[in-house]
C-alpha positions as CSV (number, residue, x, y, z in Angstrom):
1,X,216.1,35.9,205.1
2,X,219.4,38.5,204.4
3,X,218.6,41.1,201.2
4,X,221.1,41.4,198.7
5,X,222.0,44.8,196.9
6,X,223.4,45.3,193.9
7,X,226.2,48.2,194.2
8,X,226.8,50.5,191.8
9,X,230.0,51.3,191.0
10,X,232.6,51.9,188.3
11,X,235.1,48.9,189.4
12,X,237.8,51.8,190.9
13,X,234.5,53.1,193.5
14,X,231.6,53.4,195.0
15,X,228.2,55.1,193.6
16,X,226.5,57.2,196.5
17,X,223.4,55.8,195.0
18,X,224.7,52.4,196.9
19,X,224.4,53.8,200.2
20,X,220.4,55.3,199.9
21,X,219.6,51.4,198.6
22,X,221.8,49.8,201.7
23,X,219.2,52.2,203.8
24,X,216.6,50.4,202.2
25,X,217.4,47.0,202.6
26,X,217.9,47.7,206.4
27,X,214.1,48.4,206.6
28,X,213.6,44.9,204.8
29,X,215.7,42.9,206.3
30,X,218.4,43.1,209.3
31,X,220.7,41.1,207.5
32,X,222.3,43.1,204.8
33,X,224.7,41.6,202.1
34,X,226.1,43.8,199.2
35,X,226.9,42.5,195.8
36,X,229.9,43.9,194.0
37,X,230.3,42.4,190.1
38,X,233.0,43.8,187.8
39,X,236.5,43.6,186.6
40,X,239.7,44.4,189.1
41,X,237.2,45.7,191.6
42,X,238.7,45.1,194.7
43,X,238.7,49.1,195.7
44,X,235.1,49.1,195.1
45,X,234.8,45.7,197.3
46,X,236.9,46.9,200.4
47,X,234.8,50.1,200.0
48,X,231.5,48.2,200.5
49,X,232.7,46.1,202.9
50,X,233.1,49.4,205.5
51,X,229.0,50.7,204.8
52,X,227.3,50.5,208.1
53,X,225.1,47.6,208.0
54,X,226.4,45.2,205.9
55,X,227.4,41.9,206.7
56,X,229.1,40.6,203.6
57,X,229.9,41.7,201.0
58,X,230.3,39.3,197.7
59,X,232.8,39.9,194.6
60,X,232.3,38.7,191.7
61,X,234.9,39.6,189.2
62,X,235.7,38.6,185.9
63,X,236.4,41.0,182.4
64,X,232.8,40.5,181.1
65,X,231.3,42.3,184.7
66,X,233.4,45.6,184.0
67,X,231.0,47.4,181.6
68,X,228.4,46.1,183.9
69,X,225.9,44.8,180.9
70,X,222.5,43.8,182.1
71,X,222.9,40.1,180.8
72,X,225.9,39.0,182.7
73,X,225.2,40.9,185.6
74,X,222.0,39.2,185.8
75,X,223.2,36.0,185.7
76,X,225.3,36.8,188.6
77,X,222.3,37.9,190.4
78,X,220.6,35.0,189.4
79,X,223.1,32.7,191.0
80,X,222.4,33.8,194.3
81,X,218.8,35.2,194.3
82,X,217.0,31.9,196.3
83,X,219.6,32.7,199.0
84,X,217.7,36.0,199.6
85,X,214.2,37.2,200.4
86,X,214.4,41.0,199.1
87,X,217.2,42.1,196.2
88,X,217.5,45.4,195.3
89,X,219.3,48.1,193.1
90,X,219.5,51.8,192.8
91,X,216.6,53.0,190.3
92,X,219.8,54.7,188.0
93,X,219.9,53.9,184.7
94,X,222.0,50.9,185.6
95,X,219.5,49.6,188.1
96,X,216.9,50.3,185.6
97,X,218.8,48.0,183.0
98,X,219.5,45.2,185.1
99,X,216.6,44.4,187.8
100,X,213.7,44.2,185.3
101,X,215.8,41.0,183.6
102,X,216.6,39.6,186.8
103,X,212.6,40.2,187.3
104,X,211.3,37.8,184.1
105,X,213.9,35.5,184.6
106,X,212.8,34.7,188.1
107,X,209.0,35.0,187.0
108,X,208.6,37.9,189.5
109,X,206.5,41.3,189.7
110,X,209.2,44.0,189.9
111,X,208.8,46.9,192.5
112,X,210.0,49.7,191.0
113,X,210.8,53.2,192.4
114,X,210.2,52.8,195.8
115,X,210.2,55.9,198.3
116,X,209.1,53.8,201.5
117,X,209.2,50.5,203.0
118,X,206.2,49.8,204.9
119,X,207.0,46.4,206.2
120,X,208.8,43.6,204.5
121,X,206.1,43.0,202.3
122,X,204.6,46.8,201.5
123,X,206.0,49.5,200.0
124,X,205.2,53.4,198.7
125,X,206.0,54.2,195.3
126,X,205.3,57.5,193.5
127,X,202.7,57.3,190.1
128,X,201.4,59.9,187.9
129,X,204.4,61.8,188.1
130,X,204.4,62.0,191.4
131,X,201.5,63.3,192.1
132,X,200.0,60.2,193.9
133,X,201.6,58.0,195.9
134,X,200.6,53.2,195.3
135,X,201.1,51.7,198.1
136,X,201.5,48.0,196.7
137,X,202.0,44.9,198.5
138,X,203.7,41.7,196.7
139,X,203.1,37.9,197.5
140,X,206.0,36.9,196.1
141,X,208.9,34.9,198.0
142,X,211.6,37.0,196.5
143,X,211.0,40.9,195.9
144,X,212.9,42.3,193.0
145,X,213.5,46.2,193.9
146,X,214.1,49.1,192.5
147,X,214.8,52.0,195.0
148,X,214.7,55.9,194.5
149,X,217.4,56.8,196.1
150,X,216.2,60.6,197.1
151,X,213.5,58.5,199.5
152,X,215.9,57.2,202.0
153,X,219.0,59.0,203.6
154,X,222.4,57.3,203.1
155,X,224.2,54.9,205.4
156,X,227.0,55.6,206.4
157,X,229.8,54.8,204.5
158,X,232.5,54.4,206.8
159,X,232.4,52.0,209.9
160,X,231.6,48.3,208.7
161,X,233.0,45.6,209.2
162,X,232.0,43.3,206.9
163,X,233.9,40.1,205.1
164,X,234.9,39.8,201.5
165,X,233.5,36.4,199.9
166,X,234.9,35.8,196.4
167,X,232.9,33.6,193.9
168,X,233.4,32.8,190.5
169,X,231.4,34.4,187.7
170,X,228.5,32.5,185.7
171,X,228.6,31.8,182.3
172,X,225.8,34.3,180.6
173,X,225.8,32.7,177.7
174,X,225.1,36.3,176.4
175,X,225.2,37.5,172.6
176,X,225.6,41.2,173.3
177,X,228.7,42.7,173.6
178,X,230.2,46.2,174.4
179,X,231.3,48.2,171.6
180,X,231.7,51.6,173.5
181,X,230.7,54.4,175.8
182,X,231.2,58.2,175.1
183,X,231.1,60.2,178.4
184,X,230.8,63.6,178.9
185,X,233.4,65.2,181.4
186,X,233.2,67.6,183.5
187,X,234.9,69.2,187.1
188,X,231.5,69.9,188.4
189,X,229.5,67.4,190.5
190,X,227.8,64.8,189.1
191,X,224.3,66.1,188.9
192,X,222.3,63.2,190.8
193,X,225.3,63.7,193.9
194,X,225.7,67.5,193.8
195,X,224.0,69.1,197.3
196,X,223.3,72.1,195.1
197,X,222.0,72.4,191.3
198,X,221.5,75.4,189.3
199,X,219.0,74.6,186.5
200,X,217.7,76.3,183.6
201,X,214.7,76.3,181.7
202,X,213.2,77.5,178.3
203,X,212.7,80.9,179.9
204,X,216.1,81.5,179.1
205,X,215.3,81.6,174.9
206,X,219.3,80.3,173.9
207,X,221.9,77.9,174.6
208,X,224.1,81.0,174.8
209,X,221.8,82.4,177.3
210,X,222.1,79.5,179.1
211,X,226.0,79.9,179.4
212,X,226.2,83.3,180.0
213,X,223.4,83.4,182.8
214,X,223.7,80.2,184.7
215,X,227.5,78.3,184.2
216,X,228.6,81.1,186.0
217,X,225.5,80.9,189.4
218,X,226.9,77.4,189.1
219,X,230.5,78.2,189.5
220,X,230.2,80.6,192.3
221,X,228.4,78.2,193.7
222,X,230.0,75.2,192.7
223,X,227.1,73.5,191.5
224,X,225.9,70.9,189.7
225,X,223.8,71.7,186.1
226,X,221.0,71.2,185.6
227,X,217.6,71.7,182.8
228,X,214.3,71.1,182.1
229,X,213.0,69.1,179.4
230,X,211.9,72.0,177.4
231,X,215.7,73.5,177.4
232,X,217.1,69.9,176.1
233,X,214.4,69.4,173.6
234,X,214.8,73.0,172.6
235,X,218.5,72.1,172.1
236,X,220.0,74.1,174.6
237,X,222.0,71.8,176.7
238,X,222.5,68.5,176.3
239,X,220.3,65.5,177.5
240,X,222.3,64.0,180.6
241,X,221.4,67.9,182.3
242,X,217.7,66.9,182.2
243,X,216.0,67.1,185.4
244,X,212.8,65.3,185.7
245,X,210.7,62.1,185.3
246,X,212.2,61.7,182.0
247,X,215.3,62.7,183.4
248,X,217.3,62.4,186.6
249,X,216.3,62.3,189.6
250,X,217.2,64.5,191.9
251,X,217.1,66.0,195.8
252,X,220.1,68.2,196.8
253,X,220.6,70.6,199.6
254,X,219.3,73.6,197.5
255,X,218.0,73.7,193.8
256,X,217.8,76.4,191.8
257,X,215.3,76.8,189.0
258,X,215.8,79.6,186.5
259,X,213.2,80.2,183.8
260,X,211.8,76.9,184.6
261,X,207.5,77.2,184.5
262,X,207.4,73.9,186.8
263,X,205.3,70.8,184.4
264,X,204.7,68.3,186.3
265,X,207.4,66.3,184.6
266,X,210.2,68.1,186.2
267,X,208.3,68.7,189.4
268,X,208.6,65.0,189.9
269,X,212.2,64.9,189.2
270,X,213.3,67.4,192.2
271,X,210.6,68.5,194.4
272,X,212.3,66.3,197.1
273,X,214.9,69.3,197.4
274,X,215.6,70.5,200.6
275,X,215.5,74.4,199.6
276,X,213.9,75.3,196.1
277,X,214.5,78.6,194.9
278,X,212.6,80.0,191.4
279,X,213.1,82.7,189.9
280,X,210.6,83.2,187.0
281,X,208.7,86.4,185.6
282,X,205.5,84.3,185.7
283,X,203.9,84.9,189.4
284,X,201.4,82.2,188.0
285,X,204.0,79.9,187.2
286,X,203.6,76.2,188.7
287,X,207.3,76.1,190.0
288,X,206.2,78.6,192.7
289,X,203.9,75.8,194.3
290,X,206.8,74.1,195.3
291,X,209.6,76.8,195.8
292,X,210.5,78.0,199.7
293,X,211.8,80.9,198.0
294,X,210.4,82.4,195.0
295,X,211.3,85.3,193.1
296,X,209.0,86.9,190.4
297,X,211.7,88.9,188.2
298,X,213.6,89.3,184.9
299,X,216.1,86.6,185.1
300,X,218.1,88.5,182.5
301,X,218.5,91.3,185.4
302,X,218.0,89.1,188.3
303,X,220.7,86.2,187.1
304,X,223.7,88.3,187.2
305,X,223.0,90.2,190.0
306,X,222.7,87.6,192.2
307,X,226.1,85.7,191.0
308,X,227.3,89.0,191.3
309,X,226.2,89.4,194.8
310,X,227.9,85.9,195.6
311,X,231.3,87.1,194.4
């Protein structure tokens, strides 16, 4: 049987999360189908419909799909589910809202977080923070998935050809509703898509320090930001910067830790990086166990010279 995923997407485009899960559901099955609920979404549809790999994508659209709330997008899912042996979402927030309903109302074991597909019926997820890998094999007819997107690179987007199907939406029956969303904006990257990510850590001492020291590395090199969970709880950023288990997520081209000790909790969160560099005045300091590069200095001195050196 085909596998269904759930795109992510805010009705006008795709997520690039969409494209790591698509990878995913190639290794399940070769019949690939992508789900696209929301309101006036047809951008987002035609946009799926050209990922390599898919063969159809289905639109569901109606106004109670555009905030994308877990209880009528389930019942979307739900619709459809026996028409598929494998569905699966980005593990996102969004992913992580939806699946585990869809889950209990099919009376399933959710997978969640996987990094590898084994065979149709195995796969590796990360426990303990990472620090040991489950491989776990379900019985069940339909897997429920949740996939960590930093485990499997992305399709490509571009070069499909896949049909459009249109379906009407399900009643819910739902009693929540959306009241409202506040969203932080910014011109930099969004920080589980940047390819590089300057982060800070409680090493710094201040929010100030924070601006002074790494908003400009990050703008030289036009980075995403980035923290541990010692700089949010210590008030110095706010929580969507978090970086960790807690946190996002994350695995770009190069990440940059700055005054970050390396706990376990963020370790898990970006180790997946393809180039780590530290720079931390602790040579004991767990971050270095990761790094490619470290560097054991004042970050107060070593900070600005390097954005310096950059200009």
């Amino acid at each position: 049987m085909a596998a269904l995923v759930i795109a992510e997407h805010d009705n006008l485009s795709l997520k690039a999360a969409t494209l790591n899960t698509v990878a995913a559901a190639l290794q399940c099955s070769p019949e690939v189908d992508v789900l696209v609920a929301g309101n006036q979404s047809d951008v987002a549809a035609q946009a799926a419909a050209q990922i390599a790999g898919v063969r159809k994508v289905i639109q569901v659209d109606a106004a109670t799909l555009g905030d994308q709330l877990a209880e009528p997008l389930a019942a979307q899912i739900l619709s459809i589910a026996n028409h598929y042996s494998h569905l699966l979402a980005p593990a996102t927030a969004n992913g992580k809202n939806v699946m585990p309903r869809v889950a209990a109302k099919l009376d399933l074991a959710q997978l969640s977080d996987i990094t590898k597909v084994v065979s149709t019926d195995t796969f590796e997820r990360p426990i303990y923070a990472g620090n040991a890998i489950a491989t776990v094999q379900s019985a069940d007819l339909i897997k429920v998935i949740t996939v960590r997107t930093t485990g499997f690179d992305p399709v490509t987007a571009t070069g499909g050809t896949a049909s459009i199907e249109k379906q009407a939406a399900v009643d819910s029956n739902s009693s929540s509703s959306f009241v409202g969303r506040e969203l932080t904006k910014s011109d930099r990257p969004e920080l589980t898509a940047a390819k590089i990510i300057v982060s800070g850590g409680r090493g710094l001492g201040s929010g100030e320090k924070y601006q002074e020291l790494i908003a400009p590395l990050a703008d030289k090199l036009g980075a995403a930001l980035g923290a541990s969970r010692a700089a949010v709880d210590a008030g110095y950023v706010p929580n969507d910067y978090q970086v960790g288990q807690t946190g996002k997520i994350v695995a770009p081209q190069l990440y940059i830790a700055v005054g970050i000790s390396g706990a376990i909790q963020h370790l898990a969160g970006m180790k997946d990086s393809k180039v780590i560099v530290a720079i931390n005045k602790d040579p004991e300091a767990p971050i270095f166990s990761v790094a490619d590069y470290g560097l054991v200095a004042d970050l107060n001195i070593a900070v600005p010279e390097l954005t310096k050196a950059l200009s």
